[in-house]
TIVO-2410 file (N, C-alpha, C; in nm, 3 decimals):
# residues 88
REC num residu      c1      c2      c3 atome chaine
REC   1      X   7.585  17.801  13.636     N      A
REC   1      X   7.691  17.707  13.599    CA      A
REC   1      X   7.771  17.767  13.483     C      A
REC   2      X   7.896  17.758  13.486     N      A
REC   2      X   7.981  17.822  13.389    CA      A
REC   2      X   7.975  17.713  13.243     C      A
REC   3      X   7.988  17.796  13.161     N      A
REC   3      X   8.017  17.722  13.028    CA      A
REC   3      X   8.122  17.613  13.025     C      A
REC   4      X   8.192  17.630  13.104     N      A
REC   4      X   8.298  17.504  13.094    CA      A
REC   4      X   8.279  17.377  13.162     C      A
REC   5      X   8.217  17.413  13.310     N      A
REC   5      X   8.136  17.336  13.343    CA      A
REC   5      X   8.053  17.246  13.258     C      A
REC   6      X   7.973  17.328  13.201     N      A
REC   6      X   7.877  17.221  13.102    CA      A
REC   6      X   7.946  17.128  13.013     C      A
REC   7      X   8.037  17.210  12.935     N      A
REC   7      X   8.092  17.138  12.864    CA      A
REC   7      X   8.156  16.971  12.901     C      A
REC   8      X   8.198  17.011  12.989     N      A
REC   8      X   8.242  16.899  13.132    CA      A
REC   8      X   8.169  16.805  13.112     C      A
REC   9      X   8.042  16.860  13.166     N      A
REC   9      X   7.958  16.729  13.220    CA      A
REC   9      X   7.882  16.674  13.128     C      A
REC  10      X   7.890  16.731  12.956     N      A
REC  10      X   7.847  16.696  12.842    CA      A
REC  10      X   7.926  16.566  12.827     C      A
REC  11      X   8.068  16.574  12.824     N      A
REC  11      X   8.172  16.519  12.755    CA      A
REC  11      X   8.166  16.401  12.893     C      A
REC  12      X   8.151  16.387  13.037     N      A
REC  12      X   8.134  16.293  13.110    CA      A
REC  12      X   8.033  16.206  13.076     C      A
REC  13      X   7.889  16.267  13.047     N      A
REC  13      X   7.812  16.226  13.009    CA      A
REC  13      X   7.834  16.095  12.893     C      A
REC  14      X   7.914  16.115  12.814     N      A
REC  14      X   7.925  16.033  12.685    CA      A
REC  14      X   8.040  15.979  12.681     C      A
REC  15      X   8.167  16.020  12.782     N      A
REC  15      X   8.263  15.911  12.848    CA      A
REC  15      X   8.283  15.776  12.853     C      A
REC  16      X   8.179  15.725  12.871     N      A
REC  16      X   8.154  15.547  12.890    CA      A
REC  16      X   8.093  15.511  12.757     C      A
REC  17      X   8.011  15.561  12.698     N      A
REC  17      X   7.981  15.514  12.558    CA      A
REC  17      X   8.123  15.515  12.452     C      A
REC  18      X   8.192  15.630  12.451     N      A
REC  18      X   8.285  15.631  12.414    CA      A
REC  18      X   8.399  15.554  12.416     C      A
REC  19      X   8.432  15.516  12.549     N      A
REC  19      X   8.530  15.394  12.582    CA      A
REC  19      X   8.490  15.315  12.515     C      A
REC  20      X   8.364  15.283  12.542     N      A
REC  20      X   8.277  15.120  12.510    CA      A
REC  20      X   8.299  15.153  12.322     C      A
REC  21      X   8.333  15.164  12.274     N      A
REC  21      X   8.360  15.150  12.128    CA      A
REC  21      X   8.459  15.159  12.075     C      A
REC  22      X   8.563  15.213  12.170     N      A
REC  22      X   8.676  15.200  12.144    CA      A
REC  22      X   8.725  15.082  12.164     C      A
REC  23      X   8.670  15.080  12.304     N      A
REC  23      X   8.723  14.863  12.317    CA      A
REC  23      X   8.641  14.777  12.260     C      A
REC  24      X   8.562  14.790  12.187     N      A
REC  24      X   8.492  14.693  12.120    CA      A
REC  24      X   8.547  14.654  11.985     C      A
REC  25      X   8.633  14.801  11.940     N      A
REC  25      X   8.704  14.757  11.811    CA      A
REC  25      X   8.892  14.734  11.868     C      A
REC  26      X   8.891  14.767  11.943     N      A
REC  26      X   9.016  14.718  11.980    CA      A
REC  26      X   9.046  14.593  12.091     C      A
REC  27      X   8.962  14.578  12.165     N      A
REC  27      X   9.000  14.460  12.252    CA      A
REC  27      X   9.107  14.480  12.321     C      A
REC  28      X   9.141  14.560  12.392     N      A
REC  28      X   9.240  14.634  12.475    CA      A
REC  28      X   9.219  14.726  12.589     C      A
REC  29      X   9.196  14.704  12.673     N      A
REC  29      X   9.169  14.825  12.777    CA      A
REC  29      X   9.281  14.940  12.770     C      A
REC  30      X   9.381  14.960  12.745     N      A
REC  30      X   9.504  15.045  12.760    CA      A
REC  30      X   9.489  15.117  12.621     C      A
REC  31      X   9.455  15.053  12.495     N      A
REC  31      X   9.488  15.098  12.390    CA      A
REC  31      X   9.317  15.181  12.348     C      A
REC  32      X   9.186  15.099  12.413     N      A
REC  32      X   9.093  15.184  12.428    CA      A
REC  32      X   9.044  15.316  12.499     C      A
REC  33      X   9.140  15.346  12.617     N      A
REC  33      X   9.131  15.435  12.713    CA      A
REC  33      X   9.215  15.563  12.634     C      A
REC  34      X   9.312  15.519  12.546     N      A
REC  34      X   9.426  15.607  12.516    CA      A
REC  34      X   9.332  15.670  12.374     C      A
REC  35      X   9.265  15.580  12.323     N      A
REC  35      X   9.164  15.653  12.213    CA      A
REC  35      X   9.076  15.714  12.226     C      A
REC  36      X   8.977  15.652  12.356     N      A
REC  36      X   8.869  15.727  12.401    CA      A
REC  36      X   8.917  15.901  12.408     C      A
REC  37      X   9.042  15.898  12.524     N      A
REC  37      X   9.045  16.034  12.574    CA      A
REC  37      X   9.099  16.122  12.436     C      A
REC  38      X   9.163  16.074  12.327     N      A
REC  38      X   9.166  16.164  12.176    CA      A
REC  38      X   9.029  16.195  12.119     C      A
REC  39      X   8.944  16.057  12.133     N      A
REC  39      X   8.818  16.136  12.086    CA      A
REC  39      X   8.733  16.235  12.142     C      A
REC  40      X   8.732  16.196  12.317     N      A
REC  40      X   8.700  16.304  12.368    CA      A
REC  40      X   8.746  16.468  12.369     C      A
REC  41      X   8.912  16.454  12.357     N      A
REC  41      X   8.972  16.556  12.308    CA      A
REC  41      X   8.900  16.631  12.185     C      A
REC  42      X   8.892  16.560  12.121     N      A
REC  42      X   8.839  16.628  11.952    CA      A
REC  42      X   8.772  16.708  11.969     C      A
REC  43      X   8.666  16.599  12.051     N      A
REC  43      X   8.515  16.676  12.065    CA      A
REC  43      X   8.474  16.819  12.147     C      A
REC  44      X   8.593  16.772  12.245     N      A
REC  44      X   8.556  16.871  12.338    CA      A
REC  44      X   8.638  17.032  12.250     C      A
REC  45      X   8.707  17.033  12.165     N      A
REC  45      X   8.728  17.121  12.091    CA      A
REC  45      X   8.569  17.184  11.984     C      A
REC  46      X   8.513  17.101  11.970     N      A
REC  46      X   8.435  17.070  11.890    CA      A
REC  46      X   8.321  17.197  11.949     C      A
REC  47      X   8.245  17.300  11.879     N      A
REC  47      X   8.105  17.380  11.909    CA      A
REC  47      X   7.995  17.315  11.871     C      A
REC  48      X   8.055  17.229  11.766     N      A
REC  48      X   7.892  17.142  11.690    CA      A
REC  48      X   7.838  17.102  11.774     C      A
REC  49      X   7.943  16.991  11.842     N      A
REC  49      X   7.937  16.883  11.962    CA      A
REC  49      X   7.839  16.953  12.026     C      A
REC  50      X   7.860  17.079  12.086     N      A
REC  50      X   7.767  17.126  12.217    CA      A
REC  50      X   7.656  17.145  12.152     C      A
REC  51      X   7.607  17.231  12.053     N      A
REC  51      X   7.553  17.257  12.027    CA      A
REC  51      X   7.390  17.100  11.969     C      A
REC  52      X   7.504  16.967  11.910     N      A
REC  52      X   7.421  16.910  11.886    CA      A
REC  52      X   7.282  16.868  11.940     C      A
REC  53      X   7.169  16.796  11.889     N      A
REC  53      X   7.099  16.765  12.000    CA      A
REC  53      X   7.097  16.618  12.025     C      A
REC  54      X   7.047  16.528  12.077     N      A
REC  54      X   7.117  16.423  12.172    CA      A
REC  54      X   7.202  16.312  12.054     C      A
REC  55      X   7.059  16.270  11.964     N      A
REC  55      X   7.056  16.200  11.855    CA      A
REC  55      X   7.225  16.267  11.776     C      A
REC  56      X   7.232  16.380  11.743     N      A
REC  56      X   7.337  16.399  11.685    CA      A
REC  56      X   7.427  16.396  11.737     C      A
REC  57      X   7.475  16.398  11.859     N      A
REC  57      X   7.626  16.419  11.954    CA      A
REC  57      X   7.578  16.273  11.973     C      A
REC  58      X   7.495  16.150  11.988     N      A
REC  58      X   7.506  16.063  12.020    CA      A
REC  58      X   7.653  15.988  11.884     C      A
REC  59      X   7.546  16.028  11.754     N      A
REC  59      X   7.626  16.000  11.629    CA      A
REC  59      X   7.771  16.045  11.638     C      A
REC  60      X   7.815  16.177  11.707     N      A
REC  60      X   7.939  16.217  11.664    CA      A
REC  60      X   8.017  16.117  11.813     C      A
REC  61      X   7.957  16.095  11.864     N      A
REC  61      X   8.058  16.025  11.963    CA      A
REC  61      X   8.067  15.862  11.877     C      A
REC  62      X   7.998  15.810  11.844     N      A
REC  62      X   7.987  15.681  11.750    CA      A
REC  62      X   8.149  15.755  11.619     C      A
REC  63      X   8.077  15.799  11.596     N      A
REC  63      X   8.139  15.813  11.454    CA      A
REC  63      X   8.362  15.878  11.481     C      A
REC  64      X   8.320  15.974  11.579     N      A
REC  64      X   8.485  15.997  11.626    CA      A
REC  64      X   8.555  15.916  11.709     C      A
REC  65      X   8.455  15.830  11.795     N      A
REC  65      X   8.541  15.710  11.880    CA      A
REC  65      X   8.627  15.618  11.766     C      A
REC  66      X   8.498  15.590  11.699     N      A
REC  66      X   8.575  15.496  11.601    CA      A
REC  66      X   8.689  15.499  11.487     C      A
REC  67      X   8.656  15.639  11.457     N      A
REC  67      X   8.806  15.688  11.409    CA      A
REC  67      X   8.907  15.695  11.473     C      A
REC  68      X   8.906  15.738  11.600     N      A
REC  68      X   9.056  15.786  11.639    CA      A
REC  68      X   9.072  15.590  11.705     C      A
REC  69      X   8.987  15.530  11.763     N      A
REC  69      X   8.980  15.402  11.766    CA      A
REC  69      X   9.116  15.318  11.602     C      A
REC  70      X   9.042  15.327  11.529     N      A
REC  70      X   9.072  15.266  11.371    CA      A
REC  70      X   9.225  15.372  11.371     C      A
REC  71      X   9.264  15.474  11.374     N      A
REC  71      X   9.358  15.535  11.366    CA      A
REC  71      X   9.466  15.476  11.450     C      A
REC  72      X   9.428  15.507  11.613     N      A
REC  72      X   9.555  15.431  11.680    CA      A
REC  72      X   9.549  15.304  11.632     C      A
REC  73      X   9.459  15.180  11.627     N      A
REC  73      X   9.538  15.029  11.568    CA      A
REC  73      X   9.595  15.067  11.440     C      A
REC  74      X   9.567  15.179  11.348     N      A
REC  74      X   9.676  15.169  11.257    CA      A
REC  74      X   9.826  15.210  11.289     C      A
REC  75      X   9.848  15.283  11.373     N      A
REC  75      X   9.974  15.304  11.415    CA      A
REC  75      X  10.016  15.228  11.497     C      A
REC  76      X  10.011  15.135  11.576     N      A
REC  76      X  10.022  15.026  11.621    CA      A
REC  76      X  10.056  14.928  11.525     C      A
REC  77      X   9.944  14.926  11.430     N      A
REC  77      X   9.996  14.800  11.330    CA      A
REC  77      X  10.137  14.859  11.236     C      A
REC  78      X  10.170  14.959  11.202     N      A
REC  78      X  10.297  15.040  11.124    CA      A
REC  78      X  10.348  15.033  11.236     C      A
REC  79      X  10.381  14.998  11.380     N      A
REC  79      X  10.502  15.005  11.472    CA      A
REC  79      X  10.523  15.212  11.520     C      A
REC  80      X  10.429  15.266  11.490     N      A
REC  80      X  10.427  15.434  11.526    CA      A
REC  80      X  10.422  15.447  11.647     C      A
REC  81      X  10.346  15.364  11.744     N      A
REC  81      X  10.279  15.330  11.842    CA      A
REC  81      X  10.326  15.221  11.918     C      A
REC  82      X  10.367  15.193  12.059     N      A
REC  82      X  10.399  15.064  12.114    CA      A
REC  82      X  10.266  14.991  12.133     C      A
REC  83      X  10.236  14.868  12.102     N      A
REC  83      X  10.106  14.779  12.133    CA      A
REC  83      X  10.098  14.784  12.295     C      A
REC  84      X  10.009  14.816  12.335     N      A
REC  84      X   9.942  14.786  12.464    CA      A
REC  84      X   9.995  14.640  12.527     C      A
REC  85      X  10.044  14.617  12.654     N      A
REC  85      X  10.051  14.469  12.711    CA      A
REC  85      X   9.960  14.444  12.807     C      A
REC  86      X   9.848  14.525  12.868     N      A
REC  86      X   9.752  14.518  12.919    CA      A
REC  86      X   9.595  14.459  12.834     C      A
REC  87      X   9.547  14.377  12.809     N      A
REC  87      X   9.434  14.362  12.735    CA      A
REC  87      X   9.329  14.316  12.847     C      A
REC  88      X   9.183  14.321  12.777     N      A
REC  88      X   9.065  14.317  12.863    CA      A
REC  88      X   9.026  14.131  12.839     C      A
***
């Protein structure tokens, strides 16, 4: 299996946890999906990420959802961002 591959199916792997915290602090399906895939972005830049072991990439997906989560409602709330008209 190629390295990118893995990487792949790391970052699928933690896909749905990821959403799930994004919409838990946002209450938005549109505005959680659009954060999830930045945090996943991050990460998947990220060597730590791969390298972590479960416990720790569990933490960095907790800990970067919710930033880039807390980030887009701030640009949303400053008008940077159009608010989502889709909610969950």
């Amino acid at each position: 299996m190629k390295e990118s591959d893995k990487r792949a199916a790391v970052l699928r792997y933690y896909e749905a946890d990821c959403y799930r915290i994004c919409f838990y602090l946002l209450h938005c399906e549109t505005l959680a999906a659009k954060a999830a895939e930045r945090a996943l972005r991050k990460l998947a830049l990220s060597d730590l990420f791969y390298m972590a072991s479960t416990e720790q990439a569990a933490s960095l997906i907790k800990k970067v959802s919710a930033s880039e989560a807390l980030a887009l409602r701030k640009q949303v709330l400053l008008g940077k961002q159009k608010p989502a008209t889709k909610s969950g």
